[in-house]
C-alpha positions as CSV (number, residue, x, y, z in Angstrom):
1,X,18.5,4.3,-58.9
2,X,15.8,2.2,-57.1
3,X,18.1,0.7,-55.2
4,X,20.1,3.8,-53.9
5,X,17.5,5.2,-52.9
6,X,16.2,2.8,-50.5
7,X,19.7,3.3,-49.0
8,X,19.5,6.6,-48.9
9,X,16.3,6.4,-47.0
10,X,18.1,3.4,-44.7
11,X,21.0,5.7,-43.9
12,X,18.8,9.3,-43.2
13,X,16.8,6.3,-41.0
14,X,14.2,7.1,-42.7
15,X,13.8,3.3,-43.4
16,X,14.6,0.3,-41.3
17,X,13.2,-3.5,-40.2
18,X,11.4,-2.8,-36.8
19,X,9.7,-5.2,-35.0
20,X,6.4,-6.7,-36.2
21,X,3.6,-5.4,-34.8
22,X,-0.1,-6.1,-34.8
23,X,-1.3,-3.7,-32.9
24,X,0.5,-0.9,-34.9
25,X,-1.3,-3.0,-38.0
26,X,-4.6,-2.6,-36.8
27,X,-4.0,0.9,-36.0
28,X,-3.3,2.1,-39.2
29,X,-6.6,0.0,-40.6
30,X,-8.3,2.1,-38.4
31,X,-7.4,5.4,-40.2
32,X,-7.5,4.0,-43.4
33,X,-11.2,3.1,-42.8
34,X,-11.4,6.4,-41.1
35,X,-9.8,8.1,-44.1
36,X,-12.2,5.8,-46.8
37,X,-15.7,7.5,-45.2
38,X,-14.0,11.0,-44.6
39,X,-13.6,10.6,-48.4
40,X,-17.6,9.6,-49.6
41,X,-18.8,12.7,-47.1
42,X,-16.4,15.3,-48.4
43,X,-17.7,13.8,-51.9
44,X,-21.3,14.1,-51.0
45,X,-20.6,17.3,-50.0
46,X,-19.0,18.5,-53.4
47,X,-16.0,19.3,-51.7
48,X,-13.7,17.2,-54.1
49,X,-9.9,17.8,-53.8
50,X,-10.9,17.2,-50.4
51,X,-12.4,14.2,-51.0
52,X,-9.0,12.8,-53.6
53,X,-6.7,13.7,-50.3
54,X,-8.6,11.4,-48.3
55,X,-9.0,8.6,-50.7
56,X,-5.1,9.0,-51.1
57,X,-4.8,8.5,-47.2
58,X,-6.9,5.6,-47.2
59,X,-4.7,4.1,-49.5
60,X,-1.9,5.1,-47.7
61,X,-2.2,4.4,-44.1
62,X,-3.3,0.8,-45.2
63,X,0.1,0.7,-47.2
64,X,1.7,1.5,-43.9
65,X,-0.5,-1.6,-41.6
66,X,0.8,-3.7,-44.0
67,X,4.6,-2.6,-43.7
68,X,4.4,-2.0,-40.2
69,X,2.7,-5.6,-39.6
70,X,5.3,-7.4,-41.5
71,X,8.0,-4.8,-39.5
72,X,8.8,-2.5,-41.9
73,X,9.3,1.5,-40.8
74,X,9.3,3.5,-43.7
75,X,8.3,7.2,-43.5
76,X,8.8,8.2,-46.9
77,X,5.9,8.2,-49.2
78,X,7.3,7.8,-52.4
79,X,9.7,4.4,-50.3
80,X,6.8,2.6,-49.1
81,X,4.6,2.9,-52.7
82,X,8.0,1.2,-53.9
83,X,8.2,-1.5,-51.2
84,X,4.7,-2.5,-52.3
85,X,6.2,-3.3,-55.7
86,X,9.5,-4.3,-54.9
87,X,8.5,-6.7,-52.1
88,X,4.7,-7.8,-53.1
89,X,5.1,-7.4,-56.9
90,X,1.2,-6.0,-56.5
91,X,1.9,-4.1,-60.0
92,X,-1.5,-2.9,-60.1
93,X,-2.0,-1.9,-56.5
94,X,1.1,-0.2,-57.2
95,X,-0.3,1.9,-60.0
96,X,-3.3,2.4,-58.5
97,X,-1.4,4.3,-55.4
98,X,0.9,6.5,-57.4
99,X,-1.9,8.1,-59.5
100,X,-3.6,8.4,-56.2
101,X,-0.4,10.6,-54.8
102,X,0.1,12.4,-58.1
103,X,-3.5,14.0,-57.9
104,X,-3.5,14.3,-54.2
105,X,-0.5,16.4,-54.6
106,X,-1.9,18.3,-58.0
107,X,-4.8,19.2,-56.3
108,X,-3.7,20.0,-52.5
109,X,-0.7,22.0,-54.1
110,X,-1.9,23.3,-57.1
111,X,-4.4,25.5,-58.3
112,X,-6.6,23.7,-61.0
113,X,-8.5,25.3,-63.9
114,X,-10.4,22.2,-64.3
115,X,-14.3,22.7,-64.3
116,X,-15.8,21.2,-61.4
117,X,-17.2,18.2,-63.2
118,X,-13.5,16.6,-64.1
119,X,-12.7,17.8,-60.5
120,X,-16.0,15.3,-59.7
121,X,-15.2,12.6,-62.2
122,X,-11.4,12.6,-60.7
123,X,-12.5,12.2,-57.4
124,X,-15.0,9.6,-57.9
125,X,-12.7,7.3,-60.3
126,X,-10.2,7.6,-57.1
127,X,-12.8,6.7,-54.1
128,X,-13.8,4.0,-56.1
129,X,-10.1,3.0,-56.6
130,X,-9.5,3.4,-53.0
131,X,-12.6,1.2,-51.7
132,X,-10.6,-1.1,-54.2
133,X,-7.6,-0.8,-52.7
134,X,-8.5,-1.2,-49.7
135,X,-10.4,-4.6,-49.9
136,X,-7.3,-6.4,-52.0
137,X,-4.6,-4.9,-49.4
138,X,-6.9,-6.2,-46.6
139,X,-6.3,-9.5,-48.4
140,X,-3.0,-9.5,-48.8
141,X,-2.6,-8.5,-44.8
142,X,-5.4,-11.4,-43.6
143,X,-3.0,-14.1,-45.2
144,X,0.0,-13.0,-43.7
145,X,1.5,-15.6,-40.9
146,X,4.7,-16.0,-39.4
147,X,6.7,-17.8,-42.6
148,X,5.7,-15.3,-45.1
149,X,6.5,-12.3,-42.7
150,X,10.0,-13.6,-42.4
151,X,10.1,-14.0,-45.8
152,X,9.2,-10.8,-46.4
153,X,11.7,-9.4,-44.1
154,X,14.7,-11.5,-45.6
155,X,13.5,-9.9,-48.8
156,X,14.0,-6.8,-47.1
157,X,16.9,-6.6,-46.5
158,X,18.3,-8.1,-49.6
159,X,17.1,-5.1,-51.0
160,X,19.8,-3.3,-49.2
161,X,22.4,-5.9,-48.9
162,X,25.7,-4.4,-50.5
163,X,28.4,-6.0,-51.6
164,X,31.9,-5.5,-49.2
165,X,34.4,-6.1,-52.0
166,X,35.7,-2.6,-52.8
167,X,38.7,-1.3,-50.6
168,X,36.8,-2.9,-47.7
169,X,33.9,-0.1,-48.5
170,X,30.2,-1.2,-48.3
171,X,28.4,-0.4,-52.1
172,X,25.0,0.1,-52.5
173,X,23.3,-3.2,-53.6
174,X,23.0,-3.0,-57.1
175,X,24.3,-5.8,-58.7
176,X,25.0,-4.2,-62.2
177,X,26.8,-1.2,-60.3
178,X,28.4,-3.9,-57.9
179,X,30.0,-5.5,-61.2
180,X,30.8,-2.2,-62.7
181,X,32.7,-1.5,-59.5
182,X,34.4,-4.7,-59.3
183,X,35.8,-4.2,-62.7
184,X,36.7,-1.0,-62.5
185,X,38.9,-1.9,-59.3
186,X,40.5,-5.0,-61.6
187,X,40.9,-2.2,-64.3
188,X,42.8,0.1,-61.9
189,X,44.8,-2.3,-60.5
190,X,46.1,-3.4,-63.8
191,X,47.4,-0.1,-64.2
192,X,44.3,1.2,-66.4
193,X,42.6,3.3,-64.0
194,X,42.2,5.0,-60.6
195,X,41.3,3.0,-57.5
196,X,38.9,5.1,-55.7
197,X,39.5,5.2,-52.1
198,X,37.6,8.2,-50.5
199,X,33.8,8.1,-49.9
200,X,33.7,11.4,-51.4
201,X,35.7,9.7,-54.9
202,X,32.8,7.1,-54.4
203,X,29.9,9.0,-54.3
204,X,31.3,11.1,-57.3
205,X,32.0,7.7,-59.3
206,X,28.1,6.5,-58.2
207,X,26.5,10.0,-59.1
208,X,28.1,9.1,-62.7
209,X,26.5,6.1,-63.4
């Protein structure tokens, strides 16, 4: 569940609002640029699943100036992909990132059978769809300002905001679960169910769902 497991990343602290920084922002642009022209001279070089790693990470660290400028601390891979959906609804830019990660990880942990020419053919399709990357996240970081970073950050947080109507327990945020709850608990106290009251009864009852 989407949801639960941006909480799960929240509570591990993997995930949490930080303060906005600029400096942190332009950091991370630096690799990414950095990553972008490791990626055409491993190319040049025929040195490809190299080359598909480093688009990936140009990709990547730009995904992470643009969370860490708005104040966003995620170190998860798979979390901050999903923020880009679930807080820019940048569908494509989305896409174009998780294919990146599923061959960075196919090739860096994999051995391949594929002839050198897919191997080429993969890697320039993904430089090309990093240097694309690149130029519409720049875009979406340039027209950032102070009312759409707040925004952003209420946004945030509703993503995790959980609903404190359940044996005074915090739920995850879900509102279909947070219903399914709610009824279960009218259910239960109408003498057709169990209240569950331990966090351990909880997770069970979420794990179910």
């Amino acid at each position: 569940m989407t949801n639960k497991f941006l909480n799960k990343l929240k509570k591990e602290e993997k995930l949490k609002l930080v303060e906005p920084s600029e400096d942190i922002c332009n950091s991370y642009s630096e690799k990414s640029a950095n990553c972008l022209k490791s990626a055409k001279l491993l190319l040049q070089n025929n040195l490809y699943e190299n080359s598909i790693g480093m688009s990936y990470y140009a990709m990547y660290n730009l995904l992470l100036a643009l969370l860490f400028r708005v104040g966003i601390k995620c170190e998860n891979h798979g979390g901050s992909i999903l923020l880009l959906k679930l807080l820019y609804s940048e569908d494509n830019l989305y896409k174009s990132i998780s294919d990146a990660k599923k061959e960075r990880i196919d090739k860096q942990y994999y051995v391949t059978t594929e002839k050198d020419e897919i191997t080429k053919e993969i890697s320039d399709e993904l430089l090309a769809n990093a240097e694309d990357f690149v130029l519409k996240m720049k875009v979406v970081i340039k027209n950032l300002n102070n009312d759409s970073i707040e925004e952003l950050r209420e946004k945030f947080k509703g993503l995790q905001i959980v609903s404190k109507d359940f044996d005074d327990r915090l739920l995850y945020e879900d509102e279909e679960l947070v219903k399914g709850v709610k009824e279960s608990t009218k259910e239960a106290k109408a003498g057709k169910g169990k209240i569950l009251k331990t966090e351990k009864e909880m997770d069970e009852y979420f794990e179910a769902l």
